[in-house]
C-alpha positions as CSV (number, residue, x, y, z in Angstrom):
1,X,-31.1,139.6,53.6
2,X,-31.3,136.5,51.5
3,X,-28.8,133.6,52.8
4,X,-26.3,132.9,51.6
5,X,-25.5,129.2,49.7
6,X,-21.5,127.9,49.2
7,X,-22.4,125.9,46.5
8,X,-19.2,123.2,46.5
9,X,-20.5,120.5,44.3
10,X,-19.6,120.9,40.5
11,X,-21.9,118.5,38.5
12,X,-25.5,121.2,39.5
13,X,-25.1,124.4,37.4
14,X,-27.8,123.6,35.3
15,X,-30.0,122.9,38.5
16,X,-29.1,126.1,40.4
17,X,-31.7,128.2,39.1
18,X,-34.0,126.6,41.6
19,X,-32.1,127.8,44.5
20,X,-32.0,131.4,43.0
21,X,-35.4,131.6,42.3
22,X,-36.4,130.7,46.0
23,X,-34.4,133.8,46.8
24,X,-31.2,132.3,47.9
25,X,-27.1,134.1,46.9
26,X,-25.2,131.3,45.8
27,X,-21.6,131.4,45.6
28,X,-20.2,128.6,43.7
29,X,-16.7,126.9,44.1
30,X,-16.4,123.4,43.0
31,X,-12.9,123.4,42.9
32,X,-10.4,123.0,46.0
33,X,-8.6,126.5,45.2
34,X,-12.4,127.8,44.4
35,X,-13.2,126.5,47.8
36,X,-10.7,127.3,50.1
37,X,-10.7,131.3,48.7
38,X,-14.4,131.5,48.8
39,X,-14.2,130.3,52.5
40,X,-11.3,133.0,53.4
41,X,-13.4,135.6,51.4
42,X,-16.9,135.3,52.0
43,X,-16.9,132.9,55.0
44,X,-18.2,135.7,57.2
45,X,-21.4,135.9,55.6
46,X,-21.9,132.3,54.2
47,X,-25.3,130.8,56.1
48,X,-25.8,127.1,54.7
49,X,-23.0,124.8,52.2
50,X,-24.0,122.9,50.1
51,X,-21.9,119.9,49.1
52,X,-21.7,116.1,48.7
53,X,-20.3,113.0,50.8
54,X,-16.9,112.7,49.3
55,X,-16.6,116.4,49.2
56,X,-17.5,117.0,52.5
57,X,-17.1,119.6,55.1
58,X,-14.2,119.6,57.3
59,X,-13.5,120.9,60.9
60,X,-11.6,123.4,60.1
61,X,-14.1,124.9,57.5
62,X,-16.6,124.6,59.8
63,X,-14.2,127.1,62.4
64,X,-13.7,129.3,59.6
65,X,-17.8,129.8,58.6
66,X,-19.0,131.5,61.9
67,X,-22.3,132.6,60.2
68,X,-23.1,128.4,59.2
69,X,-26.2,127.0,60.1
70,X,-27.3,123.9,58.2
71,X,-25.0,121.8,55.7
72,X,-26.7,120.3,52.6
73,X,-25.6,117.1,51.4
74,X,-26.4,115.7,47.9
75,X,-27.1,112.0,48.6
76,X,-27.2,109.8,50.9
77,X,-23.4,109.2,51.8
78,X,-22.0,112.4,54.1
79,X,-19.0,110.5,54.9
80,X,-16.2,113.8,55.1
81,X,-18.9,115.9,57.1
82,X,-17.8,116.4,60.2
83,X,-20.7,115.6,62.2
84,X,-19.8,116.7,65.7
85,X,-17.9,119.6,64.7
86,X,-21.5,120.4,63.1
87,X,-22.8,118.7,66.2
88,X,-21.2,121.0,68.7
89,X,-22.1,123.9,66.7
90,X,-25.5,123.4,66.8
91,X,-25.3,123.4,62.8
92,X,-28.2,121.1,61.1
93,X,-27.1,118.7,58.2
94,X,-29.3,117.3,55.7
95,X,-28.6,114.7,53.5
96,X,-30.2,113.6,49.9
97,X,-30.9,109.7,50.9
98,X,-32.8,108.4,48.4
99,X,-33.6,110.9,45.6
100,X,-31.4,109.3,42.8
101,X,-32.0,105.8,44.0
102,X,-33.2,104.7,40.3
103,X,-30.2,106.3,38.6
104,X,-27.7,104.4,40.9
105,X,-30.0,101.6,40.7
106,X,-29.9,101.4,36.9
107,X,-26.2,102.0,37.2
108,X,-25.5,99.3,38.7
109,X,-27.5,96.7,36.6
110,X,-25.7,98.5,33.5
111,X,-22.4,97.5,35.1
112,X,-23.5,93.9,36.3
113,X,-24.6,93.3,32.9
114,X,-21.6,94.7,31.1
115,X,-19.1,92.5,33.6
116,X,-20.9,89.4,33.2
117,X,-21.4,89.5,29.4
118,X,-17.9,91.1,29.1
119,X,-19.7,93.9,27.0
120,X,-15.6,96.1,27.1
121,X,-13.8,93.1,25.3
122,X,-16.9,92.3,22.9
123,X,-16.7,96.0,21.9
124,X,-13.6,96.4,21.6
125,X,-13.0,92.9,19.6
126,X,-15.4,94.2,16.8
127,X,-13.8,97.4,16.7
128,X,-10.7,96.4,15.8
129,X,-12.1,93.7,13.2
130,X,-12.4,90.6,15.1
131,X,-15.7,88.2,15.8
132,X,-14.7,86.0,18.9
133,X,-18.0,83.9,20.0
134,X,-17.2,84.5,24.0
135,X,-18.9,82.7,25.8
136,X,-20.5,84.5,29.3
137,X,-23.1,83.7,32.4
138,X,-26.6,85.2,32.2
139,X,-28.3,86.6,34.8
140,X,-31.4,84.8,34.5
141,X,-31.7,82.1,37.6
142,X,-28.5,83.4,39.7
143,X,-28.4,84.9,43.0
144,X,-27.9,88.0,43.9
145,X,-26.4,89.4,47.2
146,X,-26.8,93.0,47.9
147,X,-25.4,94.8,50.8
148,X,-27.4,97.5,52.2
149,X,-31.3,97.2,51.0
150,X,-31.8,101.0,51.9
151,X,-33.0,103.1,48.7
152,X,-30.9,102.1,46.5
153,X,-30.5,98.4,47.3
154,X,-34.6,98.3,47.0
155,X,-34.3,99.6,43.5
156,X,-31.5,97.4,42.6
157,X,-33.8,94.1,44.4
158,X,-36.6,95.1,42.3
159,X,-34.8,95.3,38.9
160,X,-32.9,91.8,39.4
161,X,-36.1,90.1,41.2
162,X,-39.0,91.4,38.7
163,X,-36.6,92.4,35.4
164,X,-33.9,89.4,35.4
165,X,-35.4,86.7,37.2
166,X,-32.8,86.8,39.6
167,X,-33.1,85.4,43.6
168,X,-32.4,88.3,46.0
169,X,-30.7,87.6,49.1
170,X,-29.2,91.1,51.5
171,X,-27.0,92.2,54.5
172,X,-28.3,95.0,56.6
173,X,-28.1,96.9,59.7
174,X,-31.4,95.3,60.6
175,X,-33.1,92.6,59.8
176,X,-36.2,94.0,57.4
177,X,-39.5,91.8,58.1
178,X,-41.3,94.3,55.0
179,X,-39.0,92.7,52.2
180,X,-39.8,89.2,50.0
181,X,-35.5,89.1,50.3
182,X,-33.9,86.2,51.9
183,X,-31.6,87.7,55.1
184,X,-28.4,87.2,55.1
185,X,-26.6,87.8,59.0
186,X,-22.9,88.6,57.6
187,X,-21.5,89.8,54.6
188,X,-19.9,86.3,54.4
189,X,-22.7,84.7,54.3
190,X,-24.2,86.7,51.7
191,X,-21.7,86.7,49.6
192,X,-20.9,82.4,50.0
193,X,-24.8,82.4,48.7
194,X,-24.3,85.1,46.0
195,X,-23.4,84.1,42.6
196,X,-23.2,88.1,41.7
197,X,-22.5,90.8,44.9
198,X,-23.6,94.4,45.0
199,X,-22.6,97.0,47.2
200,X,-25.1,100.0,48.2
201,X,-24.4,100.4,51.5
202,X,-23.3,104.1,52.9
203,X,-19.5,104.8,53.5
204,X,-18.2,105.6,56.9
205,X,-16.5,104.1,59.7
206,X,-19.2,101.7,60.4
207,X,-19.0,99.8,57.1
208,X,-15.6,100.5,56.4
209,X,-13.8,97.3,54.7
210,X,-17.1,95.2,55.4
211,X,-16.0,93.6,52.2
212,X,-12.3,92.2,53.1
213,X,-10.3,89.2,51.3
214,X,-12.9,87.0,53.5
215,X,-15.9,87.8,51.8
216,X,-14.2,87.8,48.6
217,X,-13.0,84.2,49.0
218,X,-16.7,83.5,49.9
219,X,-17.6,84.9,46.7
220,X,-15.3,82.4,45.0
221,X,-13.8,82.5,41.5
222,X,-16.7,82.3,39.6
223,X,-18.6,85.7,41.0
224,X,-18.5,89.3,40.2
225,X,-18.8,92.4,42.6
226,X,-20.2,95.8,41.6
227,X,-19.8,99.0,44.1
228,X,-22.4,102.0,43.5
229,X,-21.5,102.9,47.2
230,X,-18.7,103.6,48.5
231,X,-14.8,102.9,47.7
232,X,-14.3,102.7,51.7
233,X,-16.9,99.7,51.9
234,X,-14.3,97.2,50.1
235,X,-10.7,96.9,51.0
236,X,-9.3,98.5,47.6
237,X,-5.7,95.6,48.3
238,X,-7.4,92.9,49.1
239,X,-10.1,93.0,45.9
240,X,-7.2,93.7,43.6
241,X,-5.4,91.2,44.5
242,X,-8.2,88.5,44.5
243,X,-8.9,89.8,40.9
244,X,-4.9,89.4,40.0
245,X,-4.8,86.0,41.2
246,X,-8.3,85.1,39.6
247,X,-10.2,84.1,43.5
248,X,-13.1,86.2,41.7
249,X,-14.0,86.0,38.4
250,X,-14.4,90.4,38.4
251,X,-15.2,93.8,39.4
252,X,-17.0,96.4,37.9
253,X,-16.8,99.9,40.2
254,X,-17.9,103.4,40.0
255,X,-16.4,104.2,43.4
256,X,-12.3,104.8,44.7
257,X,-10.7,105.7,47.7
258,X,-8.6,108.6,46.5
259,X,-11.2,110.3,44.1
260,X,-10.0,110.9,40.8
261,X,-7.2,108.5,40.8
262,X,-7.2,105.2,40.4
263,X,-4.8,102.5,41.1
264,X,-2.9,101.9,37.7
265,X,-3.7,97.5,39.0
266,X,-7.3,98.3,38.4
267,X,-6.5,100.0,35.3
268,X,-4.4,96.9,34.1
269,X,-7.1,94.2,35.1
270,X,-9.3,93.2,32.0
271,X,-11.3,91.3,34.6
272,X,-12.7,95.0,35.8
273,X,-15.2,97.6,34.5
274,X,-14.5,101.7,35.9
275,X,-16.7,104.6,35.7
276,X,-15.9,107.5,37.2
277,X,-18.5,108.0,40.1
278,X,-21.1,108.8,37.9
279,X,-23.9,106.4,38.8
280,X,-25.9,108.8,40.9
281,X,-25.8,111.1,37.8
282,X,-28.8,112.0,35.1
283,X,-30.5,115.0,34.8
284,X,-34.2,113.6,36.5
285,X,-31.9,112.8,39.6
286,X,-29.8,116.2,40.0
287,X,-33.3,118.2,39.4
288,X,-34.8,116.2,42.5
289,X,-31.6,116.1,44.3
290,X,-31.2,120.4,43.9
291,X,-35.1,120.7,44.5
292,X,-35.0,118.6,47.8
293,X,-32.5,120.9,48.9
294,X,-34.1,123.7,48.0
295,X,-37.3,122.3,50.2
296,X,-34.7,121.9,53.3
297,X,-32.9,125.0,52.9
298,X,-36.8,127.0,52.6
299,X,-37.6,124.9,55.7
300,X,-34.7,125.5,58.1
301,X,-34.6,129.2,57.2
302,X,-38.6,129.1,58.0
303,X,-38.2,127.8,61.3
304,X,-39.5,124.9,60.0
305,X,-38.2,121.2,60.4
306,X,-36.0,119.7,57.9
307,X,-37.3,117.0,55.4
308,X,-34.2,114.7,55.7
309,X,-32.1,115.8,59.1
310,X,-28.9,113.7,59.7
311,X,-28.8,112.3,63.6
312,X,-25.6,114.0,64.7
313,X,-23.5,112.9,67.6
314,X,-24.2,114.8,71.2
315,X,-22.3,118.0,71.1
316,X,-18.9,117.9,73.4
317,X,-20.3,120.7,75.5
318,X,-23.5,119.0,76.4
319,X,-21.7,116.0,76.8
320,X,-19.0,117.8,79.7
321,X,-22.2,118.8,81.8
C-alpha cells in the first residue's frame, strides 16, 4: 500500500502533484477543523505529515497517529514540532532548511528598502494627489547587522555586500571562519555596530527574545529592523514600544507571535512595514520545497537515510535506562 501523507500546509496545492506522482495518498487539511477531523478520521492509517514550523505538530497529535513515522517540515523553522514526543516515538523529522533561502532573502531586501526609503508613505502621498520631496537614508555605505548567517542570512550578506555596497557584520551560534563578515559576539554588539538589523535566525526556545529593549536601544533611533525569521526572536512589547516612543527609527516584519493577528500598535505605527508571512513564498521555492520532500519521504520509506534529518532530543525511555 502506498503511504499515506496529512498534507497540513495550505499555500502547496499546486505543488502536490509531485507527491502523487511518486505514489504517495495525500490527505489534505490546512485548516484547524480540516486538521483535527482528518486526524480523528484517518489517523489510523496516516504514515508521514507534512507541515510547516508555525503549524507544527503537537503531542497530542502525535498520540493520536499510531501509524506516524517521519514528520515533514517545510523550511527551516520546526518550532511547534514536538521533538521528543517525535523523539520518544522513534518518529524521523525532516525539515526544509535552506530551499527558499533566495526568496526570504529577496524578501527581506524588498522590506529594508521599502522602510528606509519610506516606499508606503511615498505611494500613498501620490495616490492621493500630493508630491512631498521626503527625504530618506540610502543603503549604499551603511552597516548591516544580521542575526543568524545560516541559509538565509548568506543570501541576504551576499545581496547587501555585492548589490548595495553595504558592510556586513553577524551574530551566530558559532563563530564562522569561511565568511568575509565581521563577527559580532552578542546581539548587542551587533546591533550598536549596525546602522540597519536583520533577523534570520530560527525560532525556538534558544533564540527566543534574543532581540529585547537592550538591543533595540543599541540600535538607536536612527536604525531600522526587519524579521524574515521568526516573531518569537524579538520581544513583540518591547519593539513596539521603542517604535512608539521613536528609540528606533522602524520596523518592517513579515513574522507575529499569534499568526494571523496582529497587534492593532503595529497596525497604527507609520514607522512600520507588515506582510503577512509570505517571504518564504514564490513558486521556484514551493516547487523545491514540495520536491525536497518528496526526495525525504522516497528515502525514508526506502530504508534509506533522509536528506535533511532534524537532531531530536534522546527519547525519555532510553533516557530512564
Amino acid at each position: 500500500m502506498p503511504a499515506t501523507v496529512l498534507i497540513l500546509v495550505e499555500t502547496i496545492n499546486d505543488y502536490l502533484p509531485i507527491l502523487e506522482h511518486q505514489g504517495f495518498h495525500l490527505i489534505l487539511a490546512p485548516t484547524p477543523a480540516e486538521r483535527a477531523a482528518a486526524i480523528t478520521r484517518h489517523g489510523a492509517q496516516i504514515d508521514a505529515v507534512l507541515t510547516r514550523g508555525p503549524l507544527g505538530l503537537y503531542a497530542d497529535e502525535i498520540a493520536a497517529l499510531p501509524a506516524l513515522k517521519i514528520i515533514c517540515v517545510i523550511g527551516a523553522g520546526y518550532e511547534h514540532v514536538d521533538l521528543q514526543a517525535a523523539a520518544d516515538r522513534g518518529i524521523t523529522v525532516t525539515n526544509g532548511a535552506g530551499v527558499n533561502a533566495s526568496s526570504v532573502a529577496d524578501h527581506a531586501m524588498a522590506m529594508l528598502l521599502s522602510l528606509v526609503r519610506d516606499i508606503p508613505r511615498c505611494d500613498s502621498a501620490v495616490r492621493r494627489g500630493e508630491w512631498p520631496k521626503i527625504m530618506r537614508p540610502s543603503l549604499a555605505g551603511k552597516h548591516l547587522g544580521i542575526l543568524g548567517l545560516g541559509a538565509v542570512g548568506m543570501a541576504i550578506a551576499k545581496r547587501a555586500a555585492l548589490g548595495f555596497d553595504m558592510t556586513v557584520s553577524y551574530h551566530n551560534r558559532q563563530h564562522r571562519k569561511d565568511v568575509p563578515y565581521d563577527f559580532c559576539s552578542t546581539p548587542t554588539e551587533l546591533a550598536r555596530a549596525s546602522d540597519f538589523l536583520v533577523v534570520a535566525t530560527p525560532g525556538g526556545i534558544g533564540t527566543r527574545h534574543l532581540i529585547n529593549r537592550q538591543v533595540l536601544d543599541a540600535l538607536g533611533p536612527n536604525g531600522f529592523i526587519v524579521n524574515i525569521a521568526r516573531a518569537s526572536v524579538v520581544a513583540t512589547a518591547d519593539l513596539i514600544s521603542a517604535l512608539e516612543q521613536r528609540r528606533i527609527a522602524g520596523a518592517a516584519l513579515d513574522v507575529f507571535d499569534n499568526e494571523p493577528h496582529v497587534p492593532d500598535a503595529l497596525k497604527a505605527l507609520a514607522n512600520v512595514i507588515l506582510t503577512p508571512h509570505v517571504a518564504g513564498l514564490s513558486p521556484e521555492a514551493t516547487q523545491g520545497t514540495v520536491e525536497l520532500v518528496g526526495r525525504n519521504l522516497v528515502a525514508f520509506f526506502s530504508g534509506e537515510p533522509v536528506l535533511t534529518p532534524v537532531s531530536l532530543p534522546t527519547a525519555l525511555s532510553s533516557a530512564v535506562l
